[in-house]
N, C-alpha and C positions, 0 to 999 in steps of 0.2 A: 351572062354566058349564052351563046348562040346555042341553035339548038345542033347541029352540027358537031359542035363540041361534043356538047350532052352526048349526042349518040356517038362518037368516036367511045368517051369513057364508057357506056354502057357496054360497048363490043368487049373493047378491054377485059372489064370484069367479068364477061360470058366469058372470054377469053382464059381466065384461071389468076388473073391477079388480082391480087390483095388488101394491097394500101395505095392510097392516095398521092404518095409521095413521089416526087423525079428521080427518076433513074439515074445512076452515073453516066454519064455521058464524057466521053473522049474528045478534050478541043487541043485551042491551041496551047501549048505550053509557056508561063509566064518569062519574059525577056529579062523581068527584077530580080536578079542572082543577089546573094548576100557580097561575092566578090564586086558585082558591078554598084552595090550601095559604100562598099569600101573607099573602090576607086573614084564615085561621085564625090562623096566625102573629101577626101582628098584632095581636091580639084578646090571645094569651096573653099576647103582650110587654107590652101595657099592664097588665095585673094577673097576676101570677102564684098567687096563690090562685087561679085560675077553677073552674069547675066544669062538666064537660062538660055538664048542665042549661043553663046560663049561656049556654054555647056556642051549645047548640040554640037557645035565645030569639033569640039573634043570625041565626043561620043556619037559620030553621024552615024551605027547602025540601030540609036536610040532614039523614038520622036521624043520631040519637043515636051509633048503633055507626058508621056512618062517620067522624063526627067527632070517635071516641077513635080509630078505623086513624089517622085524619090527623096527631094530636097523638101517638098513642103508635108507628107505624111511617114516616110521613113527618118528621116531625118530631122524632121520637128524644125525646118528652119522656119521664121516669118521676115518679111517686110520692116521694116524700119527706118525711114527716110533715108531710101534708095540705097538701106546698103540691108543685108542679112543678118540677124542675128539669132541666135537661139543654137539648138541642136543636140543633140543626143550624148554628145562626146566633151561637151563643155566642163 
């Protein structure tokens, strides 16, 4: 830890705080609605070839990497010589 740091946290603590811990902090709000893991779903169920490309043409106000978190950790799908299998609904 720089020493920098160090003395930022030292102020702090003169400062009257307590613990260690991060504060809440106010960002950006998550784009993964449970609607929009429905209508993902949806999308794959009709064709199981898809292609996360595919996906995106569907869902352009979704990137790309979101909508493989969606299909490959909300959805549990995996790879399987080039087609999808798996998933939460099976």
């Amino acid at each position: 830890m720089s020493k920098g740091r160090v003395r930022k946290w030292v102020r702090t603590f003169k400062d009257g705080r307590t613990n260690g811990h991060d504060e809440e902090r106010s960002g950006r709000p998550s784009v993964i609605t449970e609607d929009l893991v429905q209508k993902v779903n949806g999308k794959v169920q009709e064709y199981r070839g898809f292609k996360i490309s595919s996906l995106s043409n569907e869902f352009p106000q979704v990137s790309r990497s979101v909508l493989h978190g969606i299909v490959t950790k909300q959805l549990n799908y995996y790879k399987l010589c080039s087609l999808w299998a798996g998933g939460r609904f099976l």
